[in-house]
N, C-alpha and C positions, 0 to 999 in steps of 0.2 A: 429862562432858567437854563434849558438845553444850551444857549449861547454862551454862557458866564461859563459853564462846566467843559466845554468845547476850548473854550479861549485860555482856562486853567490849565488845561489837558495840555494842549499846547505851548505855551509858556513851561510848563514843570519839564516837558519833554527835549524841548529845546536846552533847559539849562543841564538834565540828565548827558545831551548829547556833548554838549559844550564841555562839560567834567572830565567825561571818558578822554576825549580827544587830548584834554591837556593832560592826565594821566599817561598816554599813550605817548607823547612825546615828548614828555619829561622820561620817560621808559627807555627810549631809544637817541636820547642827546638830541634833540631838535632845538630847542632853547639854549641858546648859546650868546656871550660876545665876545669879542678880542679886543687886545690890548697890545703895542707893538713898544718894544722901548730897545732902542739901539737896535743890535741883531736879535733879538730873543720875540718870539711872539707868543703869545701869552693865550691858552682859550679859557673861557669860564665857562662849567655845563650845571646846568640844572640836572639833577635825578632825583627825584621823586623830593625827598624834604629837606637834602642835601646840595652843597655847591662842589663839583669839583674842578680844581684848578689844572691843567697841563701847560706845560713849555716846554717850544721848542725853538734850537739853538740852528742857525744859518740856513737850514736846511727845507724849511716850509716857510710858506708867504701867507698860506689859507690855514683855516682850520678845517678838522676832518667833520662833516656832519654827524656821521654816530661814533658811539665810542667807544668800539672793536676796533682801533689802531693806541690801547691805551695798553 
């Protein structure tokens, strides 16, 4: 019985930890993809239950990780 409630404990805790983390950077623009077309590159960010879109024109090749350059 000790084992099943050990291995509960475990599993719940792990999925608690896994949540936080994707909360956390959905928070801070870590989830992101681009999209390039002609000169224009294109980022798409996740934040929290939202998409947001930026473009940028000749000047960037990358997208910014977080997004404090918005």
């Amino acid at each position: 019985m000790e084992r099943a409630l050990a291995v509960m404990f475990l599993g719940l805790t792990l999925v608690v930890i896994t949540f936080v983390f994707y909360l956390q950077a959905n928070a801070i623009g870590l989830l992101y993809w681009r999209s390039f077309q002609g000169n224009e590159l294109t980022c798409y960010y996740y934040g929290g239950l939202s998409l947001h879109q930026v473009t940028f024109h000749d000047s960037q090749r990358k997208c910014p990780m977080t997004r404090e350059s918005w």
